[in-house]
MDTraj code that builds the backbone (N, CA, C; nanometers):
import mdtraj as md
import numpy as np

residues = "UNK UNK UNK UNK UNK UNK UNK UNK UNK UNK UNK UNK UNK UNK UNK UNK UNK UNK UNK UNK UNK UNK UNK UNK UNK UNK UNK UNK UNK UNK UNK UNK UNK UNK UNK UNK UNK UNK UNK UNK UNK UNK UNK UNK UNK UNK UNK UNK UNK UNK UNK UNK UNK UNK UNK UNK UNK UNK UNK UNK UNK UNK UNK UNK UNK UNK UNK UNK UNK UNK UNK UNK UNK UNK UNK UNK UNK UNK UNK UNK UNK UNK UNK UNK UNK UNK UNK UNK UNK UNK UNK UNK UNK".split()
xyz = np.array([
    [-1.3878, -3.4493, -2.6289],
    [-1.4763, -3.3900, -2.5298],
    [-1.3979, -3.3382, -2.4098],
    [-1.2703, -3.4060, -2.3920],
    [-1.2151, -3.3668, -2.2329],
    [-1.1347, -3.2570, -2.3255],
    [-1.0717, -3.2483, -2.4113],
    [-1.0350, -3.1220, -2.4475],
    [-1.1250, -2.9658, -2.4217],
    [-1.2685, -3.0036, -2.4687],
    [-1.3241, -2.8668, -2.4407],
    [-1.3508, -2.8407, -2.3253],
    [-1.3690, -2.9749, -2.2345],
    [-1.3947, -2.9732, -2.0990],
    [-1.2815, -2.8856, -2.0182],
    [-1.1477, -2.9037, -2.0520],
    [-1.0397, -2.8600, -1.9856],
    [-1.0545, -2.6809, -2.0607],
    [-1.0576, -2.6733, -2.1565],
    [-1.0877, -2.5391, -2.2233],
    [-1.1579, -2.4512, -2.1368],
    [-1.3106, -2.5035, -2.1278],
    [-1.3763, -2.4190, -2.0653],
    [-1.3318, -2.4327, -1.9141],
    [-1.2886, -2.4675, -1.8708],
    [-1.2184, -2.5069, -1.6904],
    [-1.1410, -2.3855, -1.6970],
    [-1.0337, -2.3885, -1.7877],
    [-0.8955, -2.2700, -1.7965],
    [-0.9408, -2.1734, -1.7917],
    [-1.0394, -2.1425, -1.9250],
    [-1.1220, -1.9643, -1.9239],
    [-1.1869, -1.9461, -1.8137],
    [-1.2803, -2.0269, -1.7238],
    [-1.3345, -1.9815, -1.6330],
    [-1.2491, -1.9477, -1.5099],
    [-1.1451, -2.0032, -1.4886],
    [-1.0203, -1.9737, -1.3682],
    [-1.0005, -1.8533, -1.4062],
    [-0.9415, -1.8230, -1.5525],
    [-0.8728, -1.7144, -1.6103],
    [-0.9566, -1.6132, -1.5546],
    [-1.0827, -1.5828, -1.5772],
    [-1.1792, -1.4754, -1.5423],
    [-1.1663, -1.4861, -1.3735],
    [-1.1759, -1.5587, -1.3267],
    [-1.1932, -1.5494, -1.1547],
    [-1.0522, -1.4820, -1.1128],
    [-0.9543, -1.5513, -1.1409],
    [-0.8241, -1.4679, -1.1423],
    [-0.8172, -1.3303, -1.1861],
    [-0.8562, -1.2401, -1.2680],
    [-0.8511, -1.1229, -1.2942],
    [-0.9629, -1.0989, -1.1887],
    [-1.0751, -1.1522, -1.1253],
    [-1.1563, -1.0735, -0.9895],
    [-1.0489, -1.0630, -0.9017],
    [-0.9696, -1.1703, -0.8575],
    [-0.8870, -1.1776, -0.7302],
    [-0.8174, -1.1108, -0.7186],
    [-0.7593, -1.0453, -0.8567],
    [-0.6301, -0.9677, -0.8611],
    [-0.5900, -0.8095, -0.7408],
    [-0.7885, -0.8351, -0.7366],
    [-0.8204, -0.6874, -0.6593],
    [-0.8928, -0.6784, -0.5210],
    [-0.8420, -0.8351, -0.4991],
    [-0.9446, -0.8594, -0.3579],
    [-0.8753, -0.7571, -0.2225],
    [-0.7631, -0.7872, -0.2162],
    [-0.6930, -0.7195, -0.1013],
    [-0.6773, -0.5985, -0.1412],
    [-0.7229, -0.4722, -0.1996],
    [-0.6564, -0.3688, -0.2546],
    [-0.8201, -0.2374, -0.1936],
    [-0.7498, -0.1428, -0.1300],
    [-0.8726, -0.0796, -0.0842],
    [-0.9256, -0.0111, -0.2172],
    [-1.0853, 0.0721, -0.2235],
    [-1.1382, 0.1001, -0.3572],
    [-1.0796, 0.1995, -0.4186],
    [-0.9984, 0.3232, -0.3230],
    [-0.8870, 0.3557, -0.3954],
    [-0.7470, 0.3528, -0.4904],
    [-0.7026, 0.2361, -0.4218],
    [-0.6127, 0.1629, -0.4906],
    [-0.6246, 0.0863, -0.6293],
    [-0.7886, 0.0270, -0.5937],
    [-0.8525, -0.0340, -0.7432],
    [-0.8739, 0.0567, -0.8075],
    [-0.9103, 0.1850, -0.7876],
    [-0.9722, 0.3079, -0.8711],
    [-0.7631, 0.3463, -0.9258],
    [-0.7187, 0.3659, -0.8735],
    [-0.6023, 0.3594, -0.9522],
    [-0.5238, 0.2649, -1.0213],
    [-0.5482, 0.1760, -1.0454],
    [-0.4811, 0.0716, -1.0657],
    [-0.6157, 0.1069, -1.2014],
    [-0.7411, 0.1225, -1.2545],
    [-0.8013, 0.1338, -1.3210],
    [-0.8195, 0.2503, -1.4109],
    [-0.7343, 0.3127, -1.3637],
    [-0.7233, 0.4601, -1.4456],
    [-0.5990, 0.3860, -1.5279],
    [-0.6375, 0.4999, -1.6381],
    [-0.5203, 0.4654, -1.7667],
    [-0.4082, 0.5456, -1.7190],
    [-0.2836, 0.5103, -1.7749],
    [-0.1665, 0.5985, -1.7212],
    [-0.1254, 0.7146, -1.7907],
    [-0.2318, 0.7396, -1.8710],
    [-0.1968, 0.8372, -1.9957],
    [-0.2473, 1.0211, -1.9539],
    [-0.3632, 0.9200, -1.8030],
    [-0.4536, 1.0640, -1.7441],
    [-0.3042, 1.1829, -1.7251],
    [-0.3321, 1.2548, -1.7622],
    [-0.1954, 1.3886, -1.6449],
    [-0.2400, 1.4220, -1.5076],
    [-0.1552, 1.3807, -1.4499],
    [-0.2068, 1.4435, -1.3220],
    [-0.0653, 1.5729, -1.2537],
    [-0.1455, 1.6353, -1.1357],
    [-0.0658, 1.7877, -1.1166],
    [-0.1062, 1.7838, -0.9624],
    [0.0315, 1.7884, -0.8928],
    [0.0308, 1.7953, -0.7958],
    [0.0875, 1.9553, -0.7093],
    [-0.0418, 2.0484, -0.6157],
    [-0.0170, 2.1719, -0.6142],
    [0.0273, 2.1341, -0.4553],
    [0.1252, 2.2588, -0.4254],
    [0.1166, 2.2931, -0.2693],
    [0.0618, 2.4580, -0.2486],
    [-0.0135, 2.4760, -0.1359],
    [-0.0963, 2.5507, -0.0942],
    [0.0057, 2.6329, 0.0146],
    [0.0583, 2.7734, -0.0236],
    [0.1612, 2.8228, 0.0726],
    [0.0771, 2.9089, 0.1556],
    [-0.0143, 3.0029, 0.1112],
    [-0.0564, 3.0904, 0.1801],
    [-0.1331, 3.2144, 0.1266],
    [-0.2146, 3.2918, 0.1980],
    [-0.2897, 3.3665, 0.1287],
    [-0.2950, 3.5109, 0.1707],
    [-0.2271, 3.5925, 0.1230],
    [-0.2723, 3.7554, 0.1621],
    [-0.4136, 3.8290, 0.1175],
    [-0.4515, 3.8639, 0.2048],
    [-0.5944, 3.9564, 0.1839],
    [-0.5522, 4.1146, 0.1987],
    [-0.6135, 4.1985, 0.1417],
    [-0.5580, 4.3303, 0.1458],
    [-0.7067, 4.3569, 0.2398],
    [-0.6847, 4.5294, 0.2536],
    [-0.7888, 4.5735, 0.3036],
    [-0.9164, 4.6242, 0.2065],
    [-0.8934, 4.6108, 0.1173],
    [-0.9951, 4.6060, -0.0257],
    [-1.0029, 4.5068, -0.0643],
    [-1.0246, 4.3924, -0.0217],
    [-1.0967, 4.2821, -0.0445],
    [-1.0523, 4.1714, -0.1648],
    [-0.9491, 4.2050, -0.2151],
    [-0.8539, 4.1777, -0.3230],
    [-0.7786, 4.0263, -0.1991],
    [-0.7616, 3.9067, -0.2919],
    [-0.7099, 3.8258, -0.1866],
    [-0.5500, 3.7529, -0.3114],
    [-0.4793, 3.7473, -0.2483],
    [-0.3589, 3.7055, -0.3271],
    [-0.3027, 3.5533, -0.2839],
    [-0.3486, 3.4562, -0.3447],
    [-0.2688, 3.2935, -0.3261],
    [-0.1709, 3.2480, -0.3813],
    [-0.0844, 3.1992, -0.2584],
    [0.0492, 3.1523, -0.3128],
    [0.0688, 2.9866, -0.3122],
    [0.0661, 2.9790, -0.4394],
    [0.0592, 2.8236, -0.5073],
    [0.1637, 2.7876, -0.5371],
    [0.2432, 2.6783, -0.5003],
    [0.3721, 2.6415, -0.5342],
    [0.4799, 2.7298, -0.5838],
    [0.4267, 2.8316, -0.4623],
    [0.5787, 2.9581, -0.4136],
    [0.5297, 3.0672, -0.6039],
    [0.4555, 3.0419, -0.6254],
    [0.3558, 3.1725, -0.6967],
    [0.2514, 3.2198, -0.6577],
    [0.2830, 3.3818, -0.6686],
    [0.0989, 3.4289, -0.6647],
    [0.0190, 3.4362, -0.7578],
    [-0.1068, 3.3629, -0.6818],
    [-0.2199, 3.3566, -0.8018],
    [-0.3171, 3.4467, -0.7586],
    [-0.3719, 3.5199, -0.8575],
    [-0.5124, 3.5996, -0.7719],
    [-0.5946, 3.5289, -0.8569],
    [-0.5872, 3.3705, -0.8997],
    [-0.7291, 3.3280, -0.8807],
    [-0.7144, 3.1617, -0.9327],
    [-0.7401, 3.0740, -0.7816],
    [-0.7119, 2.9776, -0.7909],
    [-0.7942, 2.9205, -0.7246],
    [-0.8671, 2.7969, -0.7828],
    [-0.9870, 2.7092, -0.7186],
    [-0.8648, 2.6157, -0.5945],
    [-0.9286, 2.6411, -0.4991],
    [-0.8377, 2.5515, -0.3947],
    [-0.9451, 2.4394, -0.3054],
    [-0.9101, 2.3425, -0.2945],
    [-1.0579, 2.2208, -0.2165],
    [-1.0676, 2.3024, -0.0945],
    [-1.1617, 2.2072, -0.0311],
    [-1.2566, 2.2842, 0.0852],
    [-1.1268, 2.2778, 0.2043],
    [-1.1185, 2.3511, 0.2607],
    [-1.0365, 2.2991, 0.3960],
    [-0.9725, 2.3180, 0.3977],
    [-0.8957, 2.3331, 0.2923],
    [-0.6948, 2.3436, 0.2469],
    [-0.6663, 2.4716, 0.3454],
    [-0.5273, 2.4204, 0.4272],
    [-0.4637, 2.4982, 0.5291],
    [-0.2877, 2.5119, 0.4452],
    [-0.2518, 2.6022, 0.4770],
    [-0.1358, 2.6291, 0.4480],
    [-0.0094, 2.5160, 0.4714],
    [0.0544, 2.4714, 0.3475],
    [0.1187, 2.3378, 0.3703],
    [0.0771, 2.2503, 0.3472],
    [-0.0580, 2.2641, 0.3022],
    [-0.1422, 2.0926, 0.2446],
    [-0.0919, 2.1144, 0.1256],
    [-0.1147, 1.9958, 0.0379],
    [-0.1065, 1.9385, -0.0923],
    [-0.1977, 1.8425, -0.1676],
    [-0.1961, 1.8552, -0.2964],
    [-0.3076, 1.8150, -0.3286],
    [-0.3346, 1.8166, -0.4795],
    [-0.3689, 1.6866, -0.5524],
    [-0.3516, 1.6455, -0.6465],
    [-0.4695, 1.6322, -0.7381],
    [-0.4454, 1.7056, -0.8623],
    [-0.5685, 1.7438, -0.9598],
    [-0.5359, 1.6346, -1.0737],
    [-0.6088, 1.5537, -1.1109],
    [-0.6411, 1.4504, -1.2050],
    [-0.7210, 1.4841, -1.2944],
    [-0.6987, 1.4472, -1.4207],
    [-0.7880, 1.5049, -1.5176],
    [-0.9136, 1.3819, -1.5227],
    [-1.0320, 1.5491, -1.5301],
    [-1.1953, 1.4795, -1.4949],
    [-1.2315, 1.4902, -1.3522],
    [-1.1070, 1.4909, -1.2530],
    [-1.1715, 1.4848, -1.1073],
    [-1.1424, 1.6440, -1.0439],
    [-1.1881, 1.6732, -0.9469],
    [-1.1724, 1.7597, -0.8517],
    [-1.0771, 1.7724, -0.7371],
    [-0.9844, 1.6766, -0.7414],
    [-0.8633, 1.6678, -0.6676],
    [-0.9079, 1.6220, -0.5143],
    [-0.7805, 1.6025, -0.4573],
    [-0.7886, 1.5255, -0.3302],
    [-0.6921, 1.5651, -0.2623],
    [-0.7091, 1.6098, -0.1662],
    [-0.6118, 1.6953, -0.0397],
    [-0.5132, 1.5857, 0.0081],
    [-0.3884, 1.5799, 0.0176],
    [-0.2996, 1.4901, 0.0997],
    [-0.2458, 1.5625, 0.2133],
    [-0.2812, 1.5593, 0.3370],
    [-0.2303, 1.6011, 0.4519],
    [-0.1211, 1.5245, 0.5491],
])
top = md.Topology()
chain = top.add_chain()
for i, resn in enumerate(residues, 1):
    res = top.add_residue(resn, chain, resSeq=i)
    for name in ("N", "CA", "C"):
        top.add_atom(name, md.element.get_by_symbol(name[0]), res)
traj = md.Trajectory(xyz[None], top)
């Protein structure tokens, strides 16, 4: 009987220990630490953007021009910012 007693004691620590593992860690950090490492992720820099006078606009993405590149809200010249597959990326300033 004290055998299963100690059994079930161990598994139940075991489980509380994998909660704790993530107590100090902000929900970002847990959200990475929970992603698989297999996701690809792509990290762009945002150089700058020419507009012509015909309305034609030209973006320069990691020192290339793109004439057509989804860029997040806000992005200023010199931000950076990292596209994860499934997400919409996240500006690092």
């Amino acid at each position: 009987m004290s055998k299963w007693l100690s059994l079930v004691i161990l598994l139940f620590s075991l489980e509380i220990r994998a909660e704790w593992k993530t107590l100090f860690y902000s929900p970002a950090q847990r959200a990475a630490m929970d992603r698989p490492a297999s996701m690809p992720e792509q990290t762009y820099r945002f150089d700058g953007e020419l507009r012509s006078s015909k309305g034609s606009t030209i973006r320069w993405v990691n020192g290339t021009a793109q004439t057509r590149h989804d860029l997040p809200l806000g992005i200023r010249p010199g931000d950076r910012w990292t596209v994860q597959a499934g997400t919409s990326g996240q500006t690092d300033r």
